[in-house]
C-alpha positions as CSV (number, residue, x, y, z in Angstrom):
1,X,89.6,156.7,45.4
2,X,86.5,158.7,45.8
3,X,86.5,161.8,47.9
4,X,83.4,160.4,49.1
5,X,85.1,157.6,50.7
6,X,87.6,159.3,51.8
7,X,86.3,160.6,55.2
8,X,85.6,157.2,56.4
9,X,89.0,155.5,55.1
10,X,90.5,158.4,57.1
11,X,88.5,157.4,60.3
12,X,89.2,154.0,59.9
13,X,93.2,154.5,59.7
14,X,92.9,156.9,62.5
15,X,91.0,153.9,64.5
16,X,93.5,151.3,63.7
17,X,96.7,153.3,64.7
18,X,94.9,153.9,67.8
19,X,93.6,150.7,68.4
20,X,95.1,147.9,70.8
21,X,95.6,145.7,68.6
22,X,98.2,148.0,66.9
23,X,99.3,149.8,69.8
24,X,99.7,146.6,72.7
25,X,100.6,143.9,70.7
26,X,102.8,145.2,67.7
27,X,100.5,143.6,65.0
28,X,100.4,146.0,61.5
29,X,97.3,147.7,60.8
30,X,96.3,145.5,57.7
31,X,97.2,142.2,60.0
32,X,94.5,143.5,62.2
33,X,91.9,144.4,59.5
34,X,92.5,141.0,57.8
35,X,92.8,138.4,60.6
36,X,91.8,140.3,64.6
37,X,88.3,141.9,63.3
38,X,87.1,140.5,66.5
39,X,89.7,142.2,68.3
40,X,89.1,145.8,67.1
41,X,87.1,148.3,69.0
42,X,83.1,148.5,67.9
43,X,84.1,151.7,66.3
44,X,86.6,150.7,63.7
45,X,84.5,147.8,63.2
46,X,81.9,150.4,62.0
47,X,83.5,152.4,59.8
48,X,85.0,149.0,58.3
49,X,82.2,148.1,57.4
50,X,81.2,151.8,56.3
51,X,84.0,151.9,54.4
52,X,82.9,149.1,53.0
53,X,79.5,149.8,52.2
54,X,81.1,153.4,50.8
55,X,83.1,151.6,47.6
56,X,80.3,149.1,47.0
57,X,78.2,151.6,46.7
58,X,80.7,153.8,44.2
59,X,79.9,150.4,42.1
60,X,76.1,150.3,42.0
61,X,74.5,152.4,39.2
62,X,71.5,153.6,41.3
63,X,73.8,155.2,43.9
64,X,76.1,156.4,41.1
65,X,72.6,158.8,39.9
66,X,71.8,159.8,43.8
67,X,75.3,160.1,44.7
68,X,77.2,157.9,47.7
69,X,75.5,158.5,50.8
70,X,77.2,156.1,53.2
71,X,79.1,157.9,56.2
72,X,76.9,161.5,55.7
73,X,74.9,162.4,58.9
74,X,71.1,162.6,58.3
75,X,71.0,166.6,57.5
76,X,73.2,166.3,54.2
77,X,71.1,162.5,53.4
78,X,67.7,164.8,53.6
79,X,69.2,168.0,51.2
80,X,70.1,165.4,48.9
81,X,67.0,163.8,48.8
């Protein structure tokens, strides 16, 4: 994968282990990221969807030019652009 995505795929393991769906009731991370979204905390629900965004993104030809910007605080989005 991408070292751009990287960070966030990080994050979002990170999140999961720590997560009570993984921690109180036993259930594998990918059980949780597949079938309990709803039970996850609003913070690995956002970098899911980051994470998301971050390989779509490696996919699109116009973000391909600028480089992936998803999951890069607003200093390093304004030096780029």
């Amino acid at each position: 994968m991408s070292s751009s995505c990287s960070v966030l795929l990080g994050a979002l393991k990170a999140c999961l282990l720590e997560s009570d769906c993984v921690q109180k009731q036993g259930r594998l991370p990918s059980e949780c990221l597949k079938h309990h979204t709803d039970e996850l905390p609003e913070a690995c629900q956002n970098l899911r969807k980051a994470t998301y965004e971050c390989k779509r993104n490696m996919l699109d030809m116009r973000k391909r030019f600028r480089g992936n910007t998803v999951g890069m605080d607003g200093e390093k989005k304004e030096k780029l652009m």
